[in-house]
Steps between C-alpha positions, in 0.01 A plus 500: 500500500784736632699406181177567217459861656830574489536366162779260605585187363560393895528650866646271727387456841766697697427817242389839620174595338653856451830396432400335206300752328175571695371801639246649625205525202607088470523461846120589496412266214687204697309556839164523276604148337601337835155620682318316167687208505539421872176669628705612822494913633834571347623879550737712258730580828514084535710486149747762631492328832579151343667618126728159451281264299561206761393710810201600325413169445517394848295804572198431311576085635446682842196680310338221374555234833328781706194528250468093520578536878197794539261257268508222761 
């Protein structure tokens, strides 16, 4: 996902989000795409909070457990 908005062949897992080309009209976009895909309250200030594609990952893992933890 990270890598089609950037327009990257590839983003690896320990790559910065802005280090790698985004900013802040994309960083928009991705937060939109991750709320639609996931279905968890993700915030713009969470992307700047976790910009390395593997920490964001475990973020919206953390996301999605307490959604399925909430539906029980």
């Amino acid at each position: 996902m990270v890598a089609q908005l950037l327009l990257l062949r590839q983003v690896g897992a320990d790559d910065d989000f802005f280090e790698v080309g985004g900013h802040s009209l994309l960083a928009t976009q991705l937060v939109a795409r991750l709320r639609d895909d996931f279905k968890v309250s993700f915030k713009l200030r969470n992307l700047f909070e976790f910009p390395v594609v593997s920490e964001l990952a475990e973020f919206i893992d953390q996301l999605l457990e307490k959604k399925a933890a909430d539906a029980c």
